[in-house]
C-alpha positions in Angstrom: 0.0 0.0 0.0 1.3 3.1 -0.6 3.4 5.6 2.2 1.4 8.4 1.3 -2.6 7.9 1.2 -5.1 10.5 -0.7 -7.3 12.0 1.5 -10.3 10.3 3.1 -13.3 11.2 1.1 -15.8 8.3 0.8 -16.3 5.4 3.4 -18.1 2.5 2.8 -19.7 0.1 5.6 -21.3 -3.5 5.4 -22.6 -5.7 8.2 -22.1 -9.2 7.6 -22.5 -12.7 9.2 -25.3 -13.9 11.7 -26.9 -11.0 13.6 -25.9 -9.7 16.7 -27.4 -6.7 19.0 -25.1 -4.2 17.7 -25.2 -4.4 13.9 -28.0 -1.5 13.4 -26.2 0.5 16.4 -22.7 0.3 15.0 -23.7 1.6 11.5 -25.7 4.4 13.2 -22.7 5.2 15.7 -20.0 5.2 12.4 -22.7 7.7 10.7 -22.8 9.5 13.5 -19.0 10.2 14.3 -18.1 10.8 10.6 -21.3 13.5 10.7 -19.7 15.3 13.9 -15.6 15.1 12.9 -15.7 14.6 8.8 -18.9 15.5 7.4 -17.5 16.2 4.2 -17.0 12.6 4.0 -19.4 10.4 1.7 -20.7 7.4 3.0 -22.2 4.6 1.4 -23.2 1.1 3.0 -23.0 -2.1 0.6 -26.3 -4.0 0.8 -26.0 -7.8 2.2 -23.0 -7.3 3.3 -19.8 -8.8 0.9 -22.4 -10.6 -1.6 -23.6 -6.5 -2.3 -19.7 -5.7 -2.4 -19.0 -8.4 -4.9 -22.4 -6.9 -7.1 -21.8 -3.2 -6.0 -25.4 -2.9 -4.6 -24.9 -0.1 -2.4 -27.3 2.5 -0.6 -25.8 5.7 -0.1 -26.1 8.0 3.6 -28.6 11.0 2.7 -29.0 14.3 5.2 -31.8 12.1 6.1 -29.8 9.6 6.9 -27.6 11.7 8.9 -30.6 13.3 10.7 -31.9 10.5 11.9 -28.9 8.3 12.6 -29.3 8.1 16.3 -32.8 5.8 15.6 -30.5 2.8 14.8 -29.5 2.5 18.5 -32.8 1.7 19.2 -33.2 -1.4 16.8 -31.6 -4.8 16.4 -31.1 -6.5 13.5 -28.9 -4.7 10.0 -30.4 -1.9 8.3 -28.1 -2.5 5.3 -28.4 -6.4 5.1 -26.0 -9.5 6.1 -25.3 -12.9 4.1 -22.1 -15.3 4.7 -19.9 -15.3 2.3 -16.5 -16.0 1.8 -14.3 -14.0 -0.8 -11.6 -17.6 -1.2 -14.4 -19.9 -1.3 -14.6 -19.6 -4.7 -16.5 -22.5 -5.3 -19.0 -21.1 -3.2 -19.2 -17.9 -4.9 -19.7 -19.2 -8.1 -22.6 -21.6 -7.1 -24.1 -18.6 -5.8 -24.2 -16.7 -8.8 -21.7 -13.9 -7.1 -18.9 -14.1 -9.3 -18.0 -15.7 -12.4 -16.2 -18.7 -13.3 -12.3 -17.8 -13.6 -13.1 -14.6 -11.6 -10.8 -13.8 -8.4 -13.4 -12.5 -6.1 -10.5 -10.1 -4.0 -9.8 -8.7 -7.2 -13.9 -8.3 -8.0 -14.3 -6.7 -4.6 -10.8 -4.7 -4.7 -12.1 -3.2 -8.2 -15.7 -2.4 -6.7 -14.3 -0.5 -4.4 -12.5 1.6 -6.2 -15.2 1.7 -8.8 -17.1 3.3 -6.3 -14.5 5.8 -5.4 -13.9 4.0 -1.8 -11.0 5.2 0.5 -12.0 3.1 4.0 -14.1 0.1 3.8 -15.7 -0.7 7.3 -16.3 -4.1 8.1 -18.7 -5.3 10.9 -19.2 -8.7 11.6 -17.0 -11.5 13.7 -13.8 -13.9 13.2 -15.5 -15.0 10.0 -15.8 -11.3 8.6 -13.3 -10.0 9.8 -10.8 -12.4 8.9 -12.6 -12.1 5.1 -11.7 -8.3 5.8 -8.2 -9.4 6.5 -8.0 -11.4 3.2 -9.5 -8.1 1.3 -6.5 -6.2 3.5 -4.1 -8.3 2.4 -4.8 -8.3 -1.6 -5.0 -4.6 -1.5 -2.0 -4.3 0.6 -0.1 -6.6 -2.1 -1.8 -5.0 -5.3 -0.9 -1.3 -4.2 -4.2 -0.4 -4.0 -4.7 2.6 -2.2 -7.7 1.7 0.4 -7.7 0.8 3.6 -10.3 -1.9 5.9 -11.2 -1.0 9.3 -13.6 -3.9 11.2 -16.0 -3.7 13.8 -16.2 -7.3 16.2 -19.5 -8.5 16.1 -20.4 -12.3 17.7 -22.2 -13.1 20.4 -20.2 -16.0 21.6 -17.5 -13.4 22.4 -14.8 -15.9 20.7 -12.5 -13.3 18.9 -8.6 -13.3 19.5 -7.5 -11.5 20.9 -10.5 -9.2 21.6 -11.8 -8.8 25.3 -15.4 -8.2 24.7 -17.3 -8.8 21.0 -20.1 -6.5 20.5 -23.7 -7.0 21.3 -22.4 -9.9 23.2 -23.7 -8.6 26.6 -27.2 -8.2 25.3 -27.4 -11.7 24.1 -26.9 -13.1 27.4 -29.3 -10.9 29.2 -31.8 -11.8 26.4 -31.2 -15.4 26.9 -32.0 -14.9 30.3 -35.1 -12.9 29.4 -36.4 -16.0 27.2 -35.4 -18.4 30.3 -37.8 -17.0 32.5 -40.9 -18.0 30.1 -39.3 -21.5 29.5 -38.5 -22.2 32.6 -42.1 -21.6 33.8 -42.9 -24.9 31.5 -41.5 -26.8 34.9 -44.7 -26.7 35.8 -46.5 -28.0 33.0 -46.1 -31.6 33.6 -44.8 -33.6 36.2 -41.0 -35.2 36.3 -40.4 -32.0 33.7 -37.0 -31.8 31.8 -36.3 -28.3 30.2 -33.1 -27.6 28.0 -32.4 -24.3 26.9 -30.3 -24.5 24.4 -28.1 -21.0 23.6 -26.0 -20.3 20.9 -22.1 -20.5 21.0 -20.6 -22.9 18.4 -17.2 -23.2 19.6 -16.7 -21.3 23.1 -19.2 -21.7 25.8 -19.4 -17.8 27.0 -22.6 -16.8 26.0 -24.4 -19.8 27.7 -22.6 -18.8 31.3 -23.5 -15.4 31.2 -27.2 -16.4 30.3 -27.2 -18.8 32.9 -25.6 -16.3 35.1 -27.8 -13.9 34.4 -30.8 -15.7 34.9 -29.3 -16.4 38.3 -29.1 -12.4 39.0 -32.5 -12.0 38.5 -34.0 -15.0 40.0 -32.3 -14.0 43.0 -34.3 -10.6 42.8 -37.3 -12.4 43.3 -39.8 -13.0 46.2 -41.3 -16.6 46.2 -44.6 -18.0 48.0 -43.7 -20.3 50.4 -45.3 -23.5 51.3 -47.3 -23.5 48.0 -45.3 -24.7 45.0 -43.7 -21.5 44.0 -40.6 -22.3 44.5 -37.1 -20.7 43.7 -35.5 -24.4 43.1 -37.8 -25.1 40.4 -36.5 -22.0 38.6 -33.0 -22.4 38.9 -30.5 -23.8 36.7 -29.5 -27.3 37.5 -27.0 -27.9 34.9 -24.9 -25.9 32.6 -22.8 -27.4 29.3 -20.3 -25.9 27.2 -18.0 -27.4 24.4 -15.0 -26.0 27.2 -16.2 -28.4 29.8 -16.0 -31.9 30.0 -18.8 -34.3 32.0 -19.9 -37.9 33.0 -22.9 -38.5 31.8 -23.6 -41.0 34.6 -22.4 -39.4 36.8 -24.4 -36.2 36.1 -27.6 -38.5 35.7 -27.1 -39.5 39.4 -26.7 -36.0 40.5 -29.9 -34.8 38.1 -32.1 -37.6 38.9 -31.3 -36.3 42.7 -32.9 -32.9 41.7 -35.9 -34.6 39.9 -36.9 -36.6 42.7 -36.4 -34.0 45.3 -38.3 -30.9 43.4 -39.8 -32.9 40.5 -37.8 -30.5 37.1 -34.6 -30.5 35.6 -33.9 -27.5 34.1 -30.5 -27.4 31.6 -28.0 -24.7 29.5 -26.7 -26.1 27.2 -24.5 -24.3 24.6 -25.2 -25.1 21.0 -21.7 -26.9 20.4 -21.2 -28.8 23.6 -21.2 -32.6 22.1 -20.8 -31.1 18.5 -17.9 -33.4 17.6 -19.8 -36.9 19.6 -23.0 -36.1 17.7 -21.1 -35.4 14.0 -19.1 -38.1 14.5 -22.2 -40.5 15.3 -23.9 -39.3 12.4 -20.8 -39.5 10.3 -20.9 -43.5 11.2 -24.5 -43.5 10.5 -23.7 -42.4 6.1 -25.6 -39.2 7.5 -24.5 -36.1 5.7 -23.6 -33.5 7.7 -24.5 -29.8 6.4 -22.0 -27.5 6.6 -21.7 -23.7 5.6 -19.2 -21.2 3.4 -16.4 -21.7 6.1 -16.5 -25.4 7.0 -18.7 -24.6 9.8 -21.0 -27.3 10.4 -24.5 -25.8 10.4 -25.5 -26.7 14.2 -29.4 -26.0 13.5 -29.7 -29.1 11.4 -27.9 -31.6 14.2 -30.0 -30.3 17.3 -27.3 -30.8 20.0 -30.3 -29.8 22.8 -32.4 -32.9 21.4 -29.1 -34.7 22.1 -28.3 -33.6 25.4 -32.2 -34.5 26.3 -31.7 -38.0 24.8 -29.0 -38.4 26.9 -30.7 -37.2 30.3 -34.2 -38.3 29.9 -33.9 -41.8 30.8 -31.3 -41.8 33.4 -33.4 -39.0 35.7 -37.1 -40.2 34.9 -38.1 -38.0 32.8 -41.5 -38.0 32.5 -41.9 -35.0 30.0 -39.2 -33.2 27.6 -38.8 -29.9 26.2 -36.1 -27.9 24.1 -35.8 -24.5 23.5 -33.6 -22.2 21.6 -33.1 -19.0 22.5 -30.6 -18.3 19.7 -32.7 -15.8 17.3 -34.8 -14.3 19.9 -31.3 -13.0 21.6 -29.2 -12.6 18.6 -31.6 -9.9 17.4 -32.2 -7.7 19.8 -31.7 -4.0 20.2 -28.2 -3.4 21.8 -28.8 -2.2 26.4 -26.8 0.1 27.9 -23.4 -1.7 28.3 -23.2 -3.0 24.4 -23.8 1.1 23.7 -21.2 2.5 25.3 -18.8 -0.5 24.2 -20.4 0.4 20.4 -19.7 4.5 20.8 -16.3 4.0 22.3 -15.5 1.4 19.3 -17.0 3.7 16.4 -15.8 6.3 17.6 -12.2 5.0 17.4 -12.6 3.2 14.3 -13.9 6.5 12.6 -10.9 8.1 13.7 -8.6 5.3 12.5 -10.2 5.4 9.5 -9.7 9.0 9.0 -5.8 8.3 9.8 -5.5 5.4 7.5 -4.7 2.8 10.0 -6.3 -0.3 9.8 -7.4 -3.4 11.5 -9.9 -4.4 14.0 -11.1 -2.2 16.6 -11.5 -3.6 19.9 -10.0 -4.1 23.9 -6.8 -6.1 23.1 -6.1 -8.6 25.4 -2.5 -8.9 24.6 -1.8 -5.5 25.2 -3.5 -4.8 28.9 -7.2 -4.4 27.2 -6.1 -1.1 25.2 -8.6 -0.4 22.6 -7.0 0.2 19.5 -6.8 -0.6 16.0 -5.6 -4.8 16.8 -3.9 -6.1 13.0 -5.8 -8.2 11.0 -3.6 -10.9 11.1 -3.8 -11.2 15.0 -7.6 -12.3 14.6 -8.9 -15.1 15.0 -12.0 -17.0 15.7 -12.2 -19.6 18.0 -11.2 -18.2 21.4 -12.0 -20.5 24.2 -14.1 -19.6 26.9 -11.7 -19.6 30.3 -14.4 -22.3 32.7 -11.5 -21.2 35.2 -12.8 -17.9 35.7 -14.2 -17.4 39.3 -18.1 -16.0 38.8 -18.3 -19.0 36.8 -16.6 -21.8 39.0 -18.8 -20.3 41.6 -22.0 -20.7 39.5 -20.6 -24.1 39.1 -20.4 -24.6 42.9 -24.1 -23.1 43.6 -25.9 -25.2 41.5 -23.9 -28.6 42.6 -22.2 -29.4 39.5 -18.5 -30.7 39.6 -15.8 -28.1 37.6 
């Protein structure tokens, strides 16, 4: 990339990936900070996130726009649009109709951008976007074009190295607990009831202990009737399972069927890739096909590891009734509370100024450099960062609810 860049005089943004509470708020937050410091500065916003980069559909930021910005903060969801996609899958790409065969899609994005007069592409999304930003970085850096990427971290599993905290990642967990509080009541639909709430988190098992700890803040809020079935035990969590954490399943079944007898529900967290691998690899044996999506991900919505988990319980604690929930989509689109805003202003507000700089990377709290928030380089992200089961709030949830570390 060149020494010397032109000028910043037209930014373009695109959300992309599965939703998060801070999509809609981060585009109104990088609107709003270029409208205060640059006005002067264009801004555009590709539609559907890379698959509008790769077709230049693009929507371009009115006065109106401008005006009105602050309204995003109240909204979940992505005003401008996601899909997954995957700019070296070409394969992919092709099947989808997004690029040509023979085409380099870097070089069909690269030459869209410039096309459309782009100086700073912003990225929001999480380890998959942003490491599909750092593959756009990289060809520009090596082509000489003159354009730089700045991302956003968006994932509410809150699995990005080396990033503290993802955004919207708070909100999801204190939805989940929101959606827990309804399920939960179905303890008392039938008798001997099993409940697992299942909570999204395909690799790192963060999100399902803050919703379970959440749900334990506010159940401790509450005042109970005594002596007449409303009871606190009966809301509580009684087990909690994350791909981080390893179990016996007998000997949790001895423990469980303890809990069914004595208060007559089970209620369960489990995160959506605890017992991933056991149930691929059992389906794999099976000659069952196994779906999986632009990155290799293996599309956990069609293998139902909740459904698994209850299989495996049901029996062993005399089980007389079984549900699963998800409480995936319900918390993955929600408008952003008041934490995931001021972690979204302090991160727009520095990736707007980056971008005005020419620095790129990821902005976020880097936790190899004492949780500074700063521009972290592409090349240190990754996805996949492992929930730490170590940590104290959650060894002592652990404890509280009886369940061996």
């Amino acid at each position: 990339m060149p020494e010397h860049h032109a000028p910043v005089r037209k930014v373009a943004m695109l959300t992309a990936g599965g939703l998060a509470p801070c999509l809609s708020s981060a585009v109104g937050g990088l609107v709003e900070r270029y409208t205060e410091i640059a006005p002067e500065v264009e801004i555009i916003g590709y539609l559907d996130g890379y698959a509008g980069l790769l077709s230049g559909r693009s929507v371009r930021v009115t006065d109106e726009v401008r005006r009105d910005a602050h309204l995003l903060h109240r909204f979940g969801g992505s005003p401008i649009g996601n899909s997954r996609v995957k700019l070296t899958n070409l394969a992919d790409l092709v099947q989808r109709g997004l690029v040509a065969e023979g085409e380099e899609a870097l070089k069909v994005a690269a030459d869209q951008l410039v096309a459309d007069g782009v100086d700073v592409l912003h990225t929001i999304g999480g380890d998959d976007t942003n490491t599909t930003a750092a593959d756009l970085a990289a060809y520009l850096a090596e082509h000489d074009y003159d354009l730089t990427v700045v991302g956003l971290p968006k994932t509410i599993d809150n699995d990005v190295v080396p990033i503290r905290q993802s955004l919207g990642a708070w909100t999801a967990a204190e939805q989940g607990a929101v959606f827990a509080r309804n399920v939960l009541a179905e303890h008392s639909s039938n008798p001997r009831m099993l409940v697992v709430h299942e909570v999204m988190g395909r690799g790192c098992g963060w999100l399902t202990a803050a919703t379970a700890a959440a749900h334990r803040e506010w159940l401790a809020t509450q005042r109970f009737v005594p002596g007449f079935g409303n009871d606190p035990r009966r809301w509580d969590v009684h087990g909690v399972y994350l791909p981080e954490l390893e179990f016996d399943v007998e000997q949790e079944s001895e423990r469980l069927r303890a809990v069914m007898d004595d208060i007559g529900c089970v209620n369960l967290f489990v995160s959506e890739g605890a017992g991933v691998q056991t149930i691929v690899a059992e389906l794999e044996r099976a000659g069952e096909a196994v779906a999986r999506d632009p990155f290799g991900h293996v599309k956990i919505d069609t293998i139902n590891p909740g459904a698994w988990f209850a299989k495996q319980f049901a029996a062993r604690i005399g089980a007389e009734k079984t549900m699963v929930q998800k409480s995936g989509y319900f918390s993955r689109s929600a408008a952003p509370n008041a934490d995931d805003l001021r972690l979204i202003k302090s991160c727009t507000d520095l990736a707007v100024e980056c971008a005005l700089r020419r620095e790129g990377g990821v902005v976020g709290h880097d936790e190899e450099q004492g949780g500074r928030l700063r521009a972290i380089e592409f090349e240190r992200i990754a996805g996949g960062k492992a929930f730490d089961t170590s940590t104290e709030w959650f060894r002592q949830l652990l404890r509280d609810i009886g369940q061996a570390a």
